[in-house]
N, C-alpha and C positions, 0 to 999 in steps of 0.2 A: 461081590464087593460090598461092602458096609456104607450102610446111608447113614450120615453123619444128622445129629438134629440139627445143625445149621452148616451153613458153608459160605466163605470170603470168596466171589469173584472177582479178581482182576485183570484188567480188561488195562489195554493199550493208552487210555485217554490218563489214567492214573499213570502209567509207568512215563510216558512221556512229560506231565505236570511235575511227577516230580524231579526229575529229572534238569526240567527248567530252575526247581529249583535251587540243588545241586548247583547246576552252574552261576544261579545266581550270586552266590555265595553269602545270601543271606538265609541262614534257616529259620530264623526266630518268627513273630508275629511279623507281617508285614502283607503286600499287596495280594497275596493270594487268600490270608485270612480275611479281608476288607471282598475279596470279590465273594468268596463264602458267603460273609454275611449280609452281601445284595443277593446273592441270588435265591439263595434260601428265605430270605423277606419276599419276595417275588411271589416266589413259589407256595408260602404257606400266608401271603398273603395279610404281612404282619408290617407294622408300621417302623420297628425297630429291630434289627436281631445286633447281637452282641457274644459273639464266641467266647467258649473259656474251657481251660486244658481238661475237664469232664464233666461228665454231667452233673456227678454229683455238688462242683463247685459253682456249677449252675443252678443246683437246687440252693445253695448255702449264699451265694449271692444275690438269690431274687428275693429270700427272704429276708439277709439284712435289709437291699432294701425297699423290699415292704413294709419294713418298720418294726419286724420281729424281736422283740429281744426278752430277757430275763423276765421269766414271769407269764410273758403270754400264752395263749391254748391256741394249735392251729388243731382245726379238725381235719383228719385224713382215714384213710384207710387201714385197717389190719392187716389185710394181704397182697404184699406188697415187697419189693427188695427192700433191704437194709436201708440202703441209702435215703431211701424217704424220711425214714424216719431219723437215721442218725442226722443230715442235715438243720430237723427240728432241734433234736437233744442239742446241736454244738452252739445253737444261737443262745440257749438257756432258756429256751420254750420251753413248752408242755404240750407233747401230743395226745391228743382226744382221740380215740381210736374210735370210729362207728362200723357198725353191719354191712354186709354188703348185698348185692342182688342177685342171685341166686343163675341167672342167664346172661349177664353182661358182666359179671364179677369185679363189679364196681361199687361205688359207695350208693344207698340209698337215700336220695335229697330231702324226705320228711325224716331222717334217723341225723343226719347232718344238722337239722333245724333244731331239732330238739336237744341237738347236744351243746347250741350257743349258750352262752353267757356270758357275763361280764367282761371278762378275761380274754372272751375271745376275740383275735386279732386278721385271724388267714382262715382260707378254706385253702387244705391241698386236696382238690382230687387228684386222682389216678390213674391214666386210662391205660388200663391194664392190656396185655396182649395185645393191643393195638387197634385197642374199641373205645371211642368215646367216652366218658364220662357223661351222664346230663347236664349238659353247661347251659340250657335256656334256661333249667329249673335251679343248679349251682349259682348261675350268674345272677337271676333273679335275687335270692337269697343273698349276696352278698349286697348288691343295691341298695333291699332293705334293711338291712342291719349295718351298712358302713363299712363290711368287711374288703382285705383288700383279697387275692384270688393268686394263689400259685398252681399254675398247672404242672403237676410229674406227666409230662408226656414224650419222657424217656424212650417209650414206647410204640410211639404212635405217631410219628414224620409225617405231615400231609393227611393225616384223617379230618374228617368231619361229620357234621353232627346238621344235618340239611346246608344252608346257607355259611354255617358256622364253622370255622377251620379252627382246629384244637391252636392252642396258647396265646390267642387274641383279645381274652376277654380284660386280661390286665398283664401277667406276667407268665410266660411259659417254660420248663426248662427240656430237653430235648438231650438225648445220649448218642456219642459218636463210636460208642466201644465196639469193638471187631465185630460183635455177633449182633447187633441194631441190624435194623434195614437201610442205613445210612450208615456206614462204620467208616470209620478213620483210626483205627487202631486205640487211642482215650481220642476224647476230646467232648466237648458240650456247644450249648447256643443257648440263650435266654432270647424270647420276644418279647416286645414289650409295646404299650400301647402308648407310655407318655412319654415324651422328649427327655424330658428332666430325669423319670428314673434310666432311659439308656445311657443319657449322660453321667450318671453316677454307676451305672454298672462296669462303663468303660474305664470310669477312674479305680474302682475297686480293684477290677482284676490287675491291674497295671500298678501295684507297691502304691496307689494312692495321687498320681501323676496325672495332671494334666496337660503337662508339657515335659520332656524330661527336666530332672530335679524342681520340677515344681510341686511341690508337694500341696495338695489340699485336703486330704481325707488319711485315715490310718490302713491302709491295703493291703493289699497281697499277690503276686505272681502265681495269678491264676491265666495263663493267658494261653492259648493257642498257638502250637509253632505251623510255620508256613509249609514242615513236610507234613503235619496231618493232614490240613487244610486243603492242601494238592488231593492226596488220596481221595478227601470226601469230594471234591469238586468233581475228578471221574467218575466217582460216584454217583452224582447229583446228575450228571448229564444223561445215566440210563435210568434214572427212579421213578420214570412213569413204566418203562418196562418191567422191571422191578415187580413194582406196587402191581402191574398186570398179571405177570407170572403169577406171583403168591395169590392172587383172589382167585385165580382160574384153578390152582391145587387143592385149593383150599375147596372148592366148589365138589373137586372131583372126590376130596376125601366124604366131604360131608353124602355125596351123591351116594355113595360107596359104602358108607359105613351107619347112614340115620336109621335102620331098623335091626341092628341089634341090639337083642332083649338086655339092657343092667348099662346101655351105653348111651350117652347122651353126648350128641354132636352140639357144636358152639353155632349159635342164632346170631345173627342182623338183624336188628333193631329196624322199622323200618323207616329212611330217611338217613340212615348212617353210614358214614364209609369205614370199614375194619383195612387195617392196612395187615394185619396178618403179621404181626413179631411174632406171635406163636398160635400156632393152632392145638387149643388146649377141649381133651375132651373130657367125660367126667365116667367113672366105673363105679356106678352106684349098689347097694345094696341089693338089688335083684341079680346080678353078675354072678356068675359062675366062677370068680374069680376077682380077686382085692387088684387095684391101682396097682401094687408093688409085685406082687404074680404076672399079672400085664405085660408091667415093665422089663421081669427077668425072663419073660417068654419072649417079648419081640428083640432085647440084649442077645439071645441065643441062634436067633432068626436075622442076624447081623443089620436091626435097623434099633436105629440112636434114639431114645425118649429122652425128657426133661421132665423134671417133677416143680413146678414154679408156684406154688412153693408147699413145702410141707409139714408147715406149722404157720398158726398167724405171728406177728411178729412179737404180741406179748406175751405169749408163751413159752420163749425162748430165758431160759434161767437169766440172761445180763438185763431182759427188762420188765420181767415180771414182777419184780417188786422196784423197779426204778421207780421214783419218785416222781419224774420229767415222762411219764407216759401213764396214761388215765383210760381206761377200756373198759366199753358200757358190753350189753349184752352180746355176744357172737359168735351165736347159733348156727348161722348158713356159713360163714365165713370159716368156723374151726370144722364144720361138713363138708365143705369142699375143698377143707386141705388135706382130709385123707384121701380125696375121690381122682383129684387133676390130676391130669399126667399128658404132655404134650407131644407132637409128634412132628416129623419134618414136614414145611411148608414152604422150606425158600426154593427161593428161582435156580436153583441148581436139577433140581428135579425133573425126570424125564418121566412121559407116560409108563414107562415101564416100570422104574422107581415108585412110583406113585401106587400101580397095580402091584407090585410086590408088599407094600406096605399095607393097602386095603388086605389085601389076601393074607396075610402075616395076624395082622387082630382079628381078622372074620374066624383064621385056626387056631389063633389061641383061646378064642370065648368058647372054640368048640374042644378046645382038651386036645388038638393036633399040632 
């Protein structure tokens, strides 16, 4: 049977929620999106959450308001999905691409400093695969310099960085899409730290309403309907199981696979929690074989890879001479988009699965 790179569990508490809802005969936003956005404040331990129908409208909402608009530079990452960046481009920003770090494939916080200037308005980091970002050294930086702080942590539901729980520092945006560690088929969440901006993110998604026909703001029907909302709340209810699974797979691969020669298994930081959206490794120059060889050996060996991603994103012809995207040196960042290439980590995975998949790259690095 074929190991998929990711797998949808669902589980009883999802089919019964929505189900309630169904009957309720309300499917739009309503009380089951409102208990989403307590519980998940709860749980990441965030002053405000604010759902909306994905992420990316998550990312396009914390930024209006953050105060982004025409003209400003946020600085973000290279590698990264699309959406980070097209979120930038739709406000009439300009993104600042910086380098990344080579073991946490993340943004580096003195290449982030040096890329301020005038113009500049946001910091987005990244937290890629579902590691951290440095938010005591990101957040620092934004204190002094005035900047406000959008977290992409799309990725990353429940990680942390010691004390520190990803999108708490000012504004976080978080993804519900099928294959997250938190899936709802779309859907998003914005945290937020001040009163006033949840109060204006709630009027945004919602056509600009603070009451119906009350109009205060210019918006848009970005909102969350109450059958996704269901599905993620089942969800929500086993995500420390979850988050368990995936670190103990993850353990087993890296156990399993950290001394072959041209292979480099993914590090923890120490003091950090990876919640494992992917477990990505790297097929360096010493390998006996390229990333995409790799890939079409364990494709044949019926287990599922992901390549995330295989280009940085200004490389790609629609924004390589865009005007609204600025990209300084990036050396580690266009290296480890030939190298990555990810492998299955979710909580569907059995000891066996897991041993199949170790034993699958150990024969392919050896030409079997």
């Amino acid at each position: 049977m074929r190991i998929a790179i990711s797998q949808v569990s669902i589980g009883a508490e999802e089919r019964e929620l929505v189900e309630k809802v169904l009957l309720s005969g309300n499917l739009a936003q309503g009380k089951f999106v409102a208990e989403l956005e307590a519980r998940f404040a709860d749980l990441a331990q965030a002053a405000h959450v604010v759902a909306t129908s994905s992420g990316t409208t998550a990312l396009q909402l914390a930024l209006e308001v953050a105060g982004v608009g025409p003209g400003d530079e946020v600085v973000t990452s290279p590698f990264t999905f699309v959406a980070t960046l097209n979120a930038i481009l739709g406000r009439g920003a300009v993104a600042r691409l910086v380098d990344i770090d080579p073991v946490t494939f993340n943004v580096v916080p003195e290449l982030v400093e040096a890329a301020l200037g005038a113009r500049t308005k946001a910091l987005m980091p990244v937290h890629l695969y579902g590691l951290p970002a440095d938010m005591g050294r990101i957040g620092s930086l934004a204190h002094q310099y005035g900047l406000r702080v959008v977290e992409d942590a799309a990725q990353a539901h429940l990680a942390t960085q010691g004390d520190y729980h990803v999108g708490t520092e000012d504004l976080g945006c978080f993804s519900l899409y099928a294959t997250k560690n938190l899936p709802a088929g779309e859907g998003g969440l914005v945290t937020a730290r001040d009163e006033a901006d949840a109060d204006r993110l709630r009027v945004l998604r919602n056509q600009g309403m603070r009451a119906r026909y009350e109009y205060v703001a210019v918006g848009y029907n970005y909102r969350l309907t109450d059958l996704a909302a269901a599905v993620a709340l089942g969800q929500l209810t086993r995500i420390a199981q979850i988050m368990d699974a995936r670190r103990r797979n993850a353990e087993f691969l890296t156990s399993a696979l950290q001394h072959i020669p041209g292979l480099i298994t993914p590090q923890v930081p120490s003091g950090y929690t990876h919640v494992w959206h992917q477990y990505t490794v790297r097929v360096t120059a010493e390998a006996p074989l390229t990333r995409d060889q790799l890939g079409t050996a364990l494709d044949a060996k019926g287990i599922g890879t992901g390549v995330y991603y295989p280009k940085v994103l200004v490389d790609h012809p629609i924004f390589a001479e865009h005007p609204g995207v600025l990209a300084d040196e990036l050396p580690v960042a266009r290296q480890l988009a030939t190298e990555v290439i990810s492998l299955p980590v979710h909580q569907g995975l059995s000891l066996v699965d897991l041993g199949r998949i170790a034993t699958a790259v150990r024969a392919s690095f050896e030409g079997e």
